[in-house]
N, C-alpha and C positions, 0 to 999 in steps of 0.2 A: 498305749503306744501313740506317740503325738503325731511323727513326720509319717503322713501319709503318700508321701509320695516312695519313700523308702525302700530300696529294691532287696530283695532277701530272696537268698538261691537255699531251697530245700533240697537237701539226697534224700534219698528214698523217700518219695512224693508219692506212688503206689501205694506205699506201706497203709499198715492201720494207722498208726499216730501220725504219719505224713500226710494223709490223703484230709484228715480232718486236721491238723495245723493249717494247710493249704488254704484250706475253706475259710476259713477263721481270720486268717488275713486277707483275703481276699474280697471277702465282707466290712472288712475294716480297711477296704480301699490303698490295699501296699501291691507293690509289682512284685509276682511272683516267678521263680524259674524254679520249674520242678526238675528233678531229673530219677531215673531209676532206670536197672535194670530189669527190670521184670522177669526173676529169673521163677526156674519152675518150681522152688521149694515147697509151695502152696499153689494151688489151683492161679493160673493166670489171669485166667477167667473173673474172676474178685477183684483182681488189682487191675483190670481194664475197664471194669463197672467201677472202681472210685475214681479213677480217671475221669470216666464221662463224666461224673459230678462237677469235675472241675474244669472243661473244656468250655460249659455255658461260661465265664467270666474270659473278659476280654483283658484282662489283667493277670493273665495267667499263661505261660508261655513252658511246654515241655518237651524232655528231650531225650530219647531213650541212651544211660550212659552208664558204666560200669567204671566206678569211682577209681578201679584199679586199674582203669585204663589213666597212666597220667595225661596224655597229651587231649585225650576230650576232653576232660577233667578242666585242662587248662583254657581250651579252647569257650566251653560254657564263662570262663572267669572273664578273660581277655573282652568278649562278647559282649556280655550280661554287664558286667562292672558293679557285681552287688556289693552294696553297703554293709551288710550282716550275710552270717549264713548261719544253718540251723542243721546238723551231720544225725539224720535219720539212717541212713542207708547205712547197714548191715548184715550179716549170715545171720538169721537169730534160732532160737532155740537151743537148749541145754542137751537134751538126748543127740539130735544131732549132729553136735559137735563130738561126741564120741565116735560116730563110724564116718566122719568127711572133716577130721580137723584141719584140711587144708583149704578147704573152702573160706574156713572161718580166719584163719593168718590170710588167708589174699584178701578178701572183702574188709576187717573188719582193723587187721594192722597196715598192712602194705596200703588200701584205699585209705583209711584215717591216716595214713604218713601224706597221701597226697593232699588229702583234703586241707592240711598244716601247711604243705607246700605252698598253695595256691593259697592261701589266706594268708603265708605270708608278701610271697612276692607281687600279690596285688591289692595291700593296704587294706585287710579288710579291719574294719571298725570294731566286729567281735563275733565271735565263734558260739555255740551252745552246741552240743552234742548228747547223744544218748549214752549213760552208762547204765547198769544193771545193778539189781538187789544182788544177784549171780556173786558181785565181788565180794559179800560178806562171809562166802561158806556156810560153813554149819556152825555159828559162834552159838553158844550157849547162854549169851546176853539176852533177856528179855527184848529190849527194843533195839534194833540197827541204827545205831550213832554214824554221825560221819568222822566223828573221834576214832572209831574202834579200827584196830587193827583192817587189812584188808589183803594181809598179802598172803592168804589160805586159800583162795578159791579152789572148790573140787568139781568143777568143768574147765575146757578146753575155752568156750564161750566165755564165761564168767572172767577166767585168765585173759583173753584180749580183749576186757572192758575193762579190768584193773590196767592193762598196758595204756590202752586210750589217755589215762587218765596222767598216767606218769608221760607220758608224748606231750599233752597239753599244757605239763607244768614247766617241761622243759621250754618246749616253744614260749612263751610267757616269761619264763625268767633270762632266756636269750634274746627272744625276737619284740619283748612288749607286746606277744598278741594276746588282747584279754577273752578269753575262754570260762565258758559256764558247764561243768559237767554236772547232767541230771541223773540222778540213780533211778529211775524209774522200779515201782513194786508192783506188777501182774496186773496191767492194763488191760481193762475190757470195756465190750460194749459195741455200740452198733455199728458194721462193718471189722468186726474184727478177727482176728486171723482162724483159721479153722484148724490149726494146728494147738491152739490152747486148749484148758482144761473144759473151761464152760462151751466152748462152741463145739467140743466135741461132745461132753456131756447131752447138749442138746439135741444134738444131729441120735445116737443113740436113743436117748429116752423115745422120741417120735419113733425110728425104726423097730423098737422095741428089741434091741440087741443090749448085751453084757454090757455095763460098766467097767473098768477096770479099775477099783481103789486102791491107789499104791499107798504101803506102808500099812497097808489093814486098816485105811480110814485115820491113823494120825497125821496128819498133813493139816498145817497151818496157812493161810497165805489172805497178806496183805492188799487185798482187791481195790483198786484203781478206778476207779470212772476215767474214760477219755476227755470228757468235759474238764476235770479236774487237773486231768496233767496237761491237758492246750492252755489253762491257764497259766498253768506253773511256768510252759517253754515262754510264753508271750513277756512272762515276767521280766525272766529271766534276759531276753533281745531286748528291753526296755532299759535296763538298769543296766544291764552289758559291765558284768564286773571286772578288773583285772584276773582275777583266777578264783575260781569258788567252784565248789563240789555242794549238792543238794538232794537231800530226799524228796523225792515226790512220790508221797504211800498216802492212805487213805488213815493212816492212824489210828487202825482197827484190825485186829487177827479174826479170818476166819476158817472156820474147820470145813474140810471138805465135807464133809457129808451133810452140812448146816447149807451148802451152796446145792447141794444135789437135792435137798426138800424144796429148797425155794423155787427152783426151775417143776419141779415134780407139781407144785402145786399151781405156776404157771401155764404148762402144758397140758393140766390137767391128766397125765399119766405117771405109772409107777416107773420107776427106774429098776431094773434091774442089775442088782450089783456084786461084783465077781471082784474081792479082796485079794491083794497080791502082795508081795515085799516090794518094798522101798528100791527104786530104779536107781545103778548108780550116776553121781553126780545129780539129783535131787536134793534139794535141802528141805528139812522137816519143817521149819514155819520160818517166815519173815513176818516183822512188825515195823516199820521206819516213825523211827524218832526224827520227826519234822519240823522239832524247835525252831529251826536253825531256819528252813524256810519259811514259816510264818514269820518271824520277823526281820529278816533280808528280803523275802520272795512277796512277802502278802498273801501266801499262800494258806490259802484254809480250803481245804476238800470240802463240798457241800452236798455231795452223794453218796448215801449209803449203800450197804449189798441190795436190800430189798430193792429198791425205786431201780438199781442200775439194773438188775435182771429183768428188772418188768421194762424197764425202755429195749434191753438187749432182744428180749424174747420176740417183741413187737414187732421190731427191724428186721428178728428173723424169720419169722412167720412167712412177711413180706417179702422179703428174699426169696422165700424157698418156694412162695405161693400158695403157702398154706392157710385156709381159710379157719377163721374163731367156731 
């Protein structure tokens, strides 16, 4: 990314993938406006410790705001005058969205309709946003194409990342705003959210409490390094396309119980594991076919599972203040 002076407003700047996009430009010298709300989904506590990471830069400006608020919403654009914006901010998780599906239509449609708003009626240059593996369902396709069908989703979440998507093509075919949606596939690593699979896994194995493996241990999934997808979003604000949809997966299936040795032999302790049925609105594996972003995005993942657990486990150790 050339123009370092370039201002670019992040939503959800707390988040796991916000708090490290954040950093990433920030290091590469762009003005940054974060905003989020901090709400309590997850401990706040983590999302005020990635903050502090990023209040040492003097090129980094936040704001506590709730995207479905329009008029702060508006007020940050009017302000700030960003050149790009990059729509982290979200309701996320898939269980969740079954017992609070209104949480997730305010956050995740009503805030993305404003976040469209505001980019449209103050020229912004280009949009990138988060969408989900979620919108694939349970297809029966080996790899998740951005070809393939998408309009199955079996969550509530999943459903308002498919909406996101159909919002943004709209905006783009009416208003010329060029928009990047990224499918992101089960982002992990250090700082990140404690509501996933692996940071719970973790948190367990150490306590030496139950595991819970849903579906009796068949579960697939397409593991992400954070490294990997900050590459993919940077791309993505660089080349700012008219409208494009991308996988960002690590272009690898792995089995959950293959992720619960790895940590097992990090931690140095046994997991104990308590096999259950398949949760609904869970999908049995994701694989993302990232043709399409290697050669639009430059995208090449360069983090396997192995190397990503032993950075995650490190960061957690430290976290938690647990000594080797």
């Amino acid at each position: 990314m050339t123009n370092k002076k370039e201002k670019i407003l992040v939503t959800g700047s707390a988040g796991f993938i916000g708090m490290h996009l954040c950093k990433s430009l920030l290091d590469d010298g762009f003005i940054v406006f974060g905003i989020d709300n901090l709400n309590n989904y997850y401990d706040v506590t983590l999302k005020k410790k990635r903050l502090e990471a990023l209040f040492v830069y003097d090129n980094f400006t936040f704001e506590k705001i709730d995207i479905s608020n329009y008029s702060d919403l508006e007020r940050v654009f009017k302000l700030f005058k960003p050149n790009k914006v990059v729509n982290l901010a979200a309701q996320a998780g898939v269980r969740e969205s079954l017992k609070n599906p209104n949480a997730y239509i305010t956050s995740n449609v009503v805030g993305f309709m404003n976040v469209l708003e505001c980019c449209r009626f103050y020229n912004i240059d280009g949009l990138v946003y988060a969408s989900s593996s979620s919108v694939y369902g349970n297809t029966e396709e080996k790899y998740f194409s951005i070809n393939h069908k998408t309009d199955s989703p079996i969550s509530i979440y999943g459903a308002t990342k498919k909406v996101n998507e159909l919002m943004a093509y709209s905006y783009n075919h009416l208003y010329n705003l060029n928009s990047t949606g990224l499918r992101f596939f089960t982002v992990y690593g250090p700082w990140g959210r404690p509501d996933m699979a692996i940071f719970i896994f973790a948190e367990k194995i150490l306590k030496g409490e139950p595991i819970p493996i849903f579906n009796h241990g068949n579960m697939r999934r397409d593991f992400t390094y954070i490294d990997d997808i900050i590459d993919g979003i940077k791309s993505s604000l660089k080349i700012n396309y008219s409208y494009e949809i991308f996988n960002l997966g690590n272009d690898c299936s792995v089995d959950i119980l293959s992720v619960v040795s790895i940590l097992e032999e990090n931690l140095e302790r046994k997991a104990d594991l308590k096999f259950e049925n398949i949760q609904p609105g869970d999908i049995k594996k994701t694989l993302a076919d990232i043709s399409s972003s290697k050669i639009k995005l430059d995208y090449n993942p360069k983090i396997n599972i192995e190397e990503g657990l032993y950075h995650f486990i490190k960061w957690f150790k430290s976290f938690r203040k647990i000594e080797d």
